[in-house]
C-alpha positions as a printed NumPy array, in Angstrom:
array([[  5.121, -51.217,  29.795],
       [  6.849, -51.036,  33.763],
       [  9.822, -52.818,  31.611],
       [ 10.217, -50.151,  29.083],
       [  9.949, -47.369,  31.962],
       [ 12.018, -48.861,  33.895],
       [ 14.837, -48.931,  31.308],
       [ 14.365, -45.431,  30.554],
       [ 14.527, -44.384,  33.918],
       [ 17.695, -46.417,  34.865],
       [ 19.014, -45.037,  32.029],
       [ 18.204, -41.525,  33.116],
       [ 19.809, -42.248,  36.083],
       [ 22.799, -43.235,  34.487],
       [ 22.996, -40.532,  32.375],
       [ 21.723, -38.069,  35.205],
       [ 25.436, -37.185,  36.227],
       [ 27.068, -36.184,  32.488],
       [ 24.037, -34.386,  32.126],
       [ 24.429, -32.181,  34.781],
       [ 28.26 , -31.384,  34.627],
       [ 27.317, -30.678,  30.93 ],
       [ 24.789, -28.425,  32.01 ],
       [ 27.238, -26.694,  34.057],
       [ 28.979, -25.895,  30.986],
       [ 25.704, -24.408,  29.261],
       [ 24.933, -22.304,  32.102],
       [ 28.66 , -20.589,  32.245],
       [ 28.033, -19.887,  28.496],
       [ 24.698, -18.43 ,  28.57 ],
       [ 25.433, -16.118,  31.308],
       [ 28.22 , -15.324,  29.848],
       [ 30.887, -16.116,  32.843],
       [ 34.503, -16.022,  31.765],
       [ 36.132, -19.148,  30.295],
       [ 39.416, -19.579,  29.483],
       [ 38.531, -22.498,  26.956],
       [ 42.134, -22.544,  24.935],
       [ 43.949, -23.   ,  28.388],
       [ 41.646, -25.896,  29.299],
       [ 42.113, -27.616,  26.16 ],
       [ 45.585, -27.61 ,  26.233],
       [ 45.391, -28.344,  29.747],
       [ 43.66 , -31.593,  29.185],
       [ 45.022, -32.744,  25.894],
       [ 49.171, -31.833,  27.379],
       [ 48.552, -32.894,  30.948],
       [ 45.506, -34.107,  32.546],
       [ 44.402, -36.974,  29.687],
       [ 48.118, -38.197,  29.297],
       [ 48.078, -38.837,  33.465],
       [ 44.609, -40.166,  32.665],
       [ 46.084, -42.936,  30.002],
       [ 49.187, -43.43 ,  31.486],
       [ 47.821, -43.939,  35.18 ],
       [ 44.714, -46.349,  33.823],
       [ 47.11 , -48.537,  31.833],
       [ 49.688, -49.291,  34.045],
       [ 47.37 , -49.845,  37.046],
       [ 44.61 , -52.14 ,  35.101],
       [ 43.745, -55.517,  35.622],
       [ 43.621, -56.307,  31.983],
       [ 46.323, -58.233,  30.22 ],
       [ 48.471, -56.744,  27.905],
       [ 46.934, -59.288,  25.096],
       [ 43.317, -58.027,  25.586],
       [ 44.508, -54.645,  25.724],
       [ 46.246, -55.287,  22.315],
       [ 43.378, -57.141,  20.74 ],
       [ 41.332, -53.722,  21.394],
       [ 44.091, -51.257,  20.168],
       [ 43.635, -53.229,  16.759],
       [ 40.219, -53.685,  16.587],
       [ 40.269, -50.07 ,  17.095],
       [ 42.352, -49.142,  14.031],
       [ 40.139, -51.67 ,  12.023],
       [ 36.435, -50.182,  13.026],
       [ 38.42 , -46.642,  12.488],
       [ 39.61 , -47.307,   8.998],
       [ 36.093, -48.73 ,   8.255],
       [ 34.069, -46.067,   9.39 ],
       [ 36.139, -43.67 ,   7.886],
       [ 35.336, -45.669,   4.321],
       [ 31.551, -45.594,   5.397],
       [ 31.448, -41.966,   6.09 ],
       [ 33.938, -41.227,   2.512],
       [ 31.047, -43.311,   0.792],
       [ 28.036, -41.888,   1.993],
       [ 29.143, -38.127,   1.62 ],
       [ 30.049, -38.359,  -1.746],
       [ 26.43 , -40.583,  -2.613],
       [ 25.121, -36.931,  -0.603],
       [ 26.992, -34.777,  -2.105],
       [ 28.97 , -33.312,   0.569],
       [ 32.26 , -32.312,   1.243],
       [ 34.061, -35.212,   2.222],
       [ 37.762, -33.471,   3.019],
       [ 36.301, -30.838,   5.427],
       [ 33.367, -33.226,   7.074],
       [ 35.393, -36.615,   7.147],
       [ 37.127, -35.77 ,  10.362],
       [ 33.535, -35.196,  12.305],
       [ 31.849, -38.143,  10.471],
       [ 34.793, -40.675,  10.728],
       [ 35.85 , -40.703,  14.445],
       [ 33.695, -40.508,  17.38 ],
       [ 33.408, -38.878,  20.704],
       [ 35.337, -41.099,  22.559],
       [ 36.415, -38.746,  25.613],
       [ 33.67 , -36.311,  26.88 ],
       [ 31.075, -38.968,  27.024],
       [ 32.683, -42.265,  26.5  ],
       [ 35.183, -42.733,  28.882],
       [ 32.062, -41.762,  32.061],
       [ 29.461, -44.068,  30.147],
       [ 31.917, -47.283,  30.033],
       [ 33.458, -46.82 ,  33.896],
       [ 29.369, -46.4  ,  35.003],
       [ 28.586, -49.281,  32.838],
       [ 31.263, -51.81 ,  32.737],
       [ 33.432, -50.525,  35.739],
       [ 37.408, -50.036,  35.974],
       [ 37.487, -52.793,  33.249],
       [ 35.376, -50.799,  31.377],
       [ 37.245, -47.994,  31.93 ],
       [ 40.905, -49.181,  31.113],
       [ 39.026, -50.603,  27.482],
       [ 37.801, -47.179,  26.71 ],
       [ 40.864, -45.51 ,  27.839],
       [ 43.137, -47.877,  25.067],
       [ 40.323, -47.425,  22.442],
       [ 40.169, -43.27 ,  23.168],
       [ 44.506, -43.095,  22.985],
       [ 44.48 , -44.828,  19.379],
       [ 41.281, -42.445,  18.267],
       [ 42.661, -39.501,  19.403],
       [ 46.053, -40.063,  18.283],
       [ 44.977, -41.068,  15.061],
       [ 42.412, -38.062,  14.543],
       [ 45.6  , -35.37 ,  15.208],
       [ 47.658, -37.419,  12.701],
       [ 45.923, -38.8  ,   9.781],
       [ 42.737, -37.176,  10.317],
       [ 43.692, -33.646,  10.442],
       [ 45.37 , -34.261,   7.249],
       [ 42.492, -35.074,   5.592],
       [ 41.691, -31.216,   6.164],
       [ 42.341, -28.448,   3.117],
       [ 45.343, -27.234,   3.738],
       [ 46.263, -28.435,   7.161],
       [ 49.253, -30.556,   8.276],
       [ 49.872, -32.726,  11.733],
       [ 53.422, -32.07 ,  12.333],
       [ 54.691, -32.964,  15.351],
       [ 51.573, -34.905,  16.321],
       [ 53.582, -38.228,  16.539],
       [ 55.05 , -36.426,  19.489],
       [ 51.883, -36.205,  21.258],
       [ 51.242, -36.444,  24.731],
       [ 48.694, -38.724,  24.968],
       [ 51.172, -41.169,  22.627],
       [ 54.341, -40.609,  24.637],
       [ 51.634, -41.724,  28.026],
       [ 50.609, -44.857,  25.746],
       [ 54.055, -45.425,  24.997],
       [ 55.603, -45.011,  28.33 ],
       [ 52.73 , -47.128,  29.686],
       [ 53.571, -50.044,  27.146],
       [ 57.07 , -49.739,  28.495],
       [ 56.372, -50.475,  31.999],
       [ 53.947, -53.306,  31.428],
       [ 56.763, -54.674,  29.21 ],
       [ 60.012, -54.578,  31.485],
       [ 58.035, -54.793,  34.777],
       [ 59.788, -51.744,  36.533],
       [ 57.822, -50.28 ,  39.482],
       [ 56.228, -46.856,  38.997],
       [ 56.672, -44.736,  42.076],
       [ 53.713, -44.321,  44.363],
       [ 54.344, -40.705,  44.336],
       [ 54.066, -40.949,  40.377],
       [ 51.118, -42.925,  40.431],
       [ 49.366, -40.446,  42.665],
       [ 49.953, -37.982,  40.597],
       [ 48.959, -38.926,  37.292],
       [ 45.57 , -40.093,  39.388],
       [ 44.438, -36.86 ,  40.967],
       [ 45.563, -35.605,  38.003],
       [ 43.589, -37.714,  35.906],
       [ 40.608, -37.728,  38.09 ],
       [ 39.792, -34.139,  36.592],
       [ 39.728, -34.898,  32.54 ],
       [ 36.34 , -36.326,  32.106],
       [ 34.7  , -33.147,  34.29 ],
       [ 36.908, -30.535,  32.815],
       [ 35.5  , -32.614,  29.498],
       [ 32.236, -32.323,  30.005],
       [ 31.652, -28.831,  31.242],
       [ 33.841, -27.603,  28.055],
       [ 31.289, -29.832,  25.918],
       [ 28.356, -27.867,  27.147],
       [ 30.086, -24.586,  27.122],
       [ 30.46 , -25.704,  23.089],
       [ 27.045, -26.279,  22.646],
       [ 25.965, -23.18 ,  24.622],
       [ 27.508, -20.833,  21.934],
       [ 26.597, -23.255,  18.719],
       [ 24.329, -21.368,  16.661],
       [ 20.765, -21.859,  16.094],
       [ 20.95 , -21.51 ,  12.392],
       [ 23.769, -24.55 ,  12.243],
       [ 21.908, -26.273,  14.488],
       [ 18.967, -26.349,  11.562],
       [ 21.648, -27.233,   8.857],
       [ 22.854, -29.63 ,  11.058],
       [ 19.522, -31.923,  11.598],
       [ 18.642, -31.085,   8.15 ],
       [ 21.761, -32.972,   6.908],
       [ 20.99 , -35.748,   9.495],
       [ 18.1  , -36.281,   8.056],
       [ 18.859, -36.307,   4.755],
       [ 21.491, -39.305,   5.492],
       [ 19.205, -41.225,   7.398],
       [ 16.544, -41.417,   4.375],
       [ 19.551, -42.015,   1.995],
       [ 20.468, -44.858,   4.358],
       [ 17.457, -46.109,   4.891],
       [ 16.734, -46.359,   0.701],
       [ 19.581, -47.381,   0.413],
       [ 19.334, -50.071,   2.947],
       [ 16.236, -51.338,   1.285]])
């Protein structure tokens, strides 16, 4: 029994920090402070996570190979999960164009990328960094065309790519990044996971109570599917 409490509570620990820069979020929302959430998005998806990726990846310990090995073991557990999730919400009887993009890819930034550097370290960190570029790249190309009526032009010019790429580049030919540039795209990056996570709770604050209901009412139903399913 001290074993099972004491798992829970390191884990609370653990989690103590996300929880509370999420709940900054919530609290901004619910009393209604202003929030400029479409400058903070692009903020973070044009600036602050490219320095993140490109910073992380040139400055990491681990070999280009490993760092390969998990940028196609990503695409593999993406493509199956997105044939999982195709498979299950037709058996349910759902939508699968307009839910595939929330069932198929996870949420690799907000909560990922702080849970794998508190975990497993810098390692940790540079792992979850290559596995978040290839999801999110691959959510604003092929996944947002699985949407009715939407396109992803232009997404191969992303900025998060063009840090990937550019930090593929200098592993390959060796050149020396500036220290200037590497300071940069470290304070820089430094702010993505807390800008992240406050916009996360700020989300949640203004979800609806109603979808909320629909939401764990579909969960539900999935699970028991599964689980029949299953057995």
């Amino acid at each position: 029994m001290m074993a099972f409490f004491g798992l829970y509570s390191s884990a609370f620990a653990m989690l103590a920090p996300l929880i509370g820069i999420v709940g900054i979020g919530v609290v901004w929302a619910k009393r209604d402070y202003p929030f400029a959430g479409s400058f903070i998005t692009v903020l973070v998806t044009s600036v602050t996570t490219p320095a993140l990726v490109f910073h992380t990846l040139v400055t990491t310990d681990l070999p280009s190979e490993t760092l390969l090995l998990i940028v196609g073991s990503t695409v593999g557990a993406l493509a199956l999960g997105a044939a999982i999730s195709v498979l299950i919400l037709k058996c349910l009887g759902m939508p699968v164009r307009k839910l595939l993009l929330l069932a198929a890819f996870p949420n690799a930034g907000n909560l990922g990328l702080p849970l794998t550097q508190m975990v497993f370290g810098d390692e940790g960190l540079s792992a979850s960094i290559a596995f978040f570029a290839v999801s999110s790249f691959l959510m604003h190309t092929l996944g947002v065309r699985s949407l009715p009526g939407a396109h992803a032009a232009g997404a191969w010019k992303s900025p998060i790519l063009l840090a990937c790429l550019a930090a593929a580049l200098v592993r390959l030919t060796g050149v020396d990044v500036p220290i200037w540039l590497l300071d940069m795209t470290r304070i820089l990056g430094a702010v993505t996971v807390p800008l992240m996570l406050i916009s996360l709770g700020h989300a949640l604050a203004l979800i609806p109570t109603n979808s909320l209901r629909t939401g764990q009412w579909w969960e539900r139903s999935g699970y028991r599917w599964a689980c029949s399913w299953v057995t």
